[in-house]
C-alpha positions as CSV (number, residue, x, y, z in Angstrom):
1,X,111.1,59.3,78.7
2,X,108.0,57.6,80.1
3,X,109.9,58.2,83.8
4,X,110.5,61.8,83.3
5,X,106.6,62.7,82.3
6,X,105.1,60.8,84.5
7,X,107.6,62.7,86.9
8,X,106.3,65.6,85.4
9,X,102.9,65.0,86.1
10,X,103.0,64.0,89.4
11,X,104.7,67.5,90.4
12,X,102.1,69.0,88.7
13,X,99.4,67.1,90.9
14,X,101.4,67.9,93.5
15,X,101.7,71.6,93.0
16,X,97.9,71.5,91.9
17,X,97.0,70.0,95.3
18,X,99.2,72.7,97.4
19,X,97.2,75.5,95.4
20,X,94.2,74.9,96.3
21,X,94.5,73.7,99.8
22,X,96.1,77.0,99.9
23,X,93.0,78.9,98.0
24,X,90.5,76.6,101.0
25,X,92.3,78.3,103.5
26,X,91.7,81.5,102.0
27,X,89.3,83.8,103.9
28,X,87.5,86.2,101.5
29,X,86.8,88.4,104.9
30,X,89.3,88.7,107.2
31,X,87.8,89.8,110.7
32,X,89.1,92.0,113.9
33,X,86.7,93.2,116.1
34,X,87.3,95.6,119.4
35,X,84.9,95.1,122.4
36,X,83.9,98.3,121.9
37,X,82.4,98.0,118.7
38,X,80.0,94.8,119.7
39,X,76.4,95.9,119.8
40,X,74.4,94.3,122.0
41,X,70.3,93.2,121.5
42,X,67.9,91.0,123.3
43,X,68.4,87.3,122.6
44,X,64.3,85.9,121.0
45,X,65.1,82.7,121.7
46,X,65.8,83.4,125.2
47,X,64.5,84.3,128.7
48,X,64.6,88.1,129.1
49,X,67.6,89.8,130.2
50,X,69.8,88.1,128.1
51,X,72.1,89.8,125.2
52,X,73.6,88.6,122.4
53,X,76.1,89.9,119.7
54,X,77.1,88.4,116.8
55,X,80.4,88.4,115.4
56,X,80.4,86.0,113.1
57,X,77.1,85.1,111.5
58,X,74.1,85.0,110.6
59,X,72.9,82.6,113.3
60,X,70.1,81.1,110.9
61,X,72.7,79.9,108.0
62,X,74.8,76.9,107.4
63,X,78.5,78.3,108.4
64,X,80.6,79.3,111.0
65,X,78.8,81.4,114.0
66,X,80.8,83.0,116.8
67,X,78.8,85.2,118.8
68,X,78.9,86.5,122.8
69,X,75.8,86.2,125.5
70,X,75.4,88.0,128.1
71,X,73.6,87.1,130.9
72,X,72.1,89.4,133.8
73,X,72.5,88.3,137.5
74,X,70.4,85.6,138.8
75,X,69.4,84.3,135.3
76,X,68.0,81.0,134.6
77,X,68.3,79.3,131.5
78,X,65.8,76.2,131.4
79,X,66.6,72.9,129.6
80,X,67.1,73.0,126.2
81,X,69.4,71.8,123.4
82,X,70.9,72.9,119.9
83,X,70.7,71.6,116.3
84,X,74.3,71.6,116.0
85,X,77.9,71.4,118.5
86,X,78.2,74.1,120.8
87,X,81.2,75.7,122.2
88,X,81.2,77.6,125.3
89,X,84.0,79.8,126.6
90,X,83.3,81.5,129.8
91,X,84.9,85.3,129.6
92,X,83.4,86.8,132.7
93,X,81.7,86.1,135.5
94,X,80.6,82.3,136.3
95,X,78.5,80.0,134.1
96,X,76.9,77.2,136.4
97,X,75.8,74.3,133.5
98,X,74.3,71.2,134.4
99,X,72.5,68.5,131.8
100,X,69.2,66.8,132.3
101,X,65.6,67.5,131.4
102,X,64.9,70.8,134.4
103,X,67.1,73.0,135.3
104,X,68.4,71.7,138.7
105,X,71.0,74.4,140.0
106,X,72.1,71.2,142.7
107,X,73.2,69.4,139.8
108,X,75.4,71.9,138.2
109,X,79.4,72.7,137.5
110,X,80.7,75.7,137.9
111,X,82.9,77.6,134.7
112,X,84.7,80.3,135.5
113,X,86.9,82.6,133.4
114,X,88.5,80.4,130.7
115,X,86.8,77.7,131.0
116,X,85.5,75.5,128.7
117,X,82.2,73.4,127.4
118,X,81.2,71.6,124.4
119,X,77.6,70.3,124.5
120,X,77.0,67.7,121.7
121,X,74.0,67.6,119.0
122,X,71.1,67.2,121.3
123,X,72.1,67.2,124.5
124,X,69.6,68.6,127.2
125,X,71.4,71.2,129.3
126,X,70.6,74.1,131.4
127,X,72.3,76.7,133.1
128,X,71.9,79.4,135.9
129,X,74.0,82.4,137.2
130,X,74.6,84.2,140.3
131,X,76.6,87.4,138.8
132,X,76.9,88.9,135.6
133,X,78.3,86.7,133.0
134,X,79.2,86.6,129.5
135,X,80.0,83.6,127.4
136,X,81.3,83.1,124.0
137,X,79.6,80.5,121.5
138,X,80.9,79.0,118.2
139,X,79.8,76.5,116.3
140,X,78.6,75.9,112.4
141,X,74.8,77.4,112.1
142,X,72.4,77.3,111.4
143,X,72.2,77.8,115.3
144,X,68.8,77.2,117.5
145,X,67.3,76.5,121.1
146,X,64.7,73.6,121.2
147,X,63.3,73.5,124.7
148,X,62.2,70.5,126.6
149,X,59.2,71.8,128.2
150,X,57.8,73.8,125.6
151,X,56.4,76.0,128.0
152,X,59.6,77.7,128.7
153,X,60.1,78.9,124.7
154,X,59.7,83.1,125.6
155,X,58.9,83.4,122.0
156,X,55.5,81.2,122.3
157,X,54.7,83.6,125.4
């Protein structure tokens, strides 16, 4: 008898367990979005000329973030880093990155259509391009840019 609750309980554990792993994985929002219905908007934290949308946000929360950038020819982007991971998926155009303190556009490598990044907690990078580009982010926000040289922060300009 003791062999046939205990049996008893542990399917119930069991089953209990599959439940809510199942009710984690639940997503209270599912989300499709077209190209077409992105709006784009200046990016503050930014040098001008760059655009951001946000699909998956806010940027300033703890949570997921997904969100596009898109960058005008001949941009520079001075060294900088993020409070948290960031992911980087090149979707057009050709995202020259490079890590250091400056942005050095000698000492960069080149992304192209597909390719991928992930730039760790604090890591100083930089990054330049030579045609229009856009880039996907994702990461777990809240989401920032910290920039070496102060001087470079557009929104203390």
């Amino acid at each position: 008898m003791k062999y046939v609750v205990r049996l008893i309980g542990l399917v119930g554990l069991m089953s209990a367990t599959v439940v809510l792993a199942a009710l984690a994985q639940h997503h209270a929002d599912h989300i499709m979005v077209s190209s077409a219905e992105m709006k784009w908007g200046p990016v503050p934290s930014l040098p001008a000329g760059a655009q951001i949308t946000v699909i998956e946000g806010p940027l300033d929360r703890a949570g997921p973030i997904t969100a596009r950038i898109k960058f005008p020819a001949n941009y520079r982007l001075p060294a900088h880093t993020h409070p948290a991971i960031e992911h980087v998926t090149v979707l057009s155009g050709t995202f020259h990155m490079g890590t250091g303190d400056k942005l050095d556009m000698e000492k960069t490598t080149p992304l192209k259509v597909g390719d991928f990044a992930i730039m760790q907690v604090g890591t100083r990078h930089f990054a330049w391009t030579a045609e229009e580009t856009i880039v996907q982010i994702h990461s777990v926000g809240p989401w920032g840019v910290t920039y070496v040289n102060p001087a470079d922060d557009p929104r203390k300009k």
